[in-house]
C-alpha positions in Angstrom: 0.0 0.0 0.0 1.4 3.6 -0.8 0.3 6.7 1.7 0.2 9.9 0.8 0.3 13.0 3.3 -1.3 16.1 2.6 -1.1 18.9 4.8 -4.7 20.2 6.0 -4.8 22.3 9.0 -7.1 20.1 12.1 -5.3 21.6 14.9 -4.5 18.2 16.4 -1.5 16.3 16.2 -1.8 12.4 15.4 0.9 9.4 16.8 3.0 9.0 13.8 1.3 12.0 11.4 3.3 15.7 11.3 0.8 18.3 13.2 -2.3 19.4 10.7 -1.6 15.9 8.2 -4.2 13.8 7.1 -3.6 10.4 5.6 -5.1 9.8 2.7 -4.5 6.2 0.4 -2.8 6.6 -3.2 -5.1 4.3 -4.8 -8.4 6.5 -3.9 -6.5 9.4 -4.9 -4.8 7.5 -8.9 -8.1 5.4 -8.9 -8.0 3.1 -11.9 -5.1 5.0 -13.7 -1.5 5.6 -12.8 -1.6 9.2 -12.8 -3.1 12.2 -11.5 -3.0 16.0 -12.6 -3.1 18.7 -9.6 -3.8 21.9 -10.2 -2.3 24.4 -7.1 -1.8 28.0 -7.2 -2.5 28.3 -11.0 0.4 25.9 -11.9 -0.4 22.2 -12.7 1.6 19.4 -11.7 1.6 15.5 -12.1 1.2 12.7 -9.5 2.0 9.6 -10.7 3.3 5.9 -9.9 6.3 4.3 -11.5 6.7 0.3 -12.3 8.2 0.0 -9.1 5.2 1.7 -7.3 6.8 4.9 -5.9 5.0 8.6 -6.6 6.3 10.8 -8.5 5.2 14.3 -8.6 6.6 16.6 -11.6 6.0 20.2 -12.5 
């Protein structure tokens, strides 16, 4: 299983997780596909998983 952090502000710290993460699993996230396209602050970037099964997230 891959996990993936993303930093959401919940003012509680969990064992384990930095302060204000939330975990959230790769494979609800890539869904059927092996890549997903983010959009943040007006620039788009790539999420996707290599043969090996490691994320990769590009510019």
């Amino acid at each position: 299983m891959l996990r993936l952090y993303v930093n959401v502000p919940t003012g509680r710290a969990e064992p384990g997780k930095p302060l204000g993460a939330r975990q959230v699993n790769s494979q609800q996230l890539l869904g059927t596909t092996k890549e997903l396209l983010i959009e943040h602050n007006g620039e788009l970037y790539r999420l996707r998983e290599t043969r090996a099964r490691k994320l990769i997230l590009t510019k």
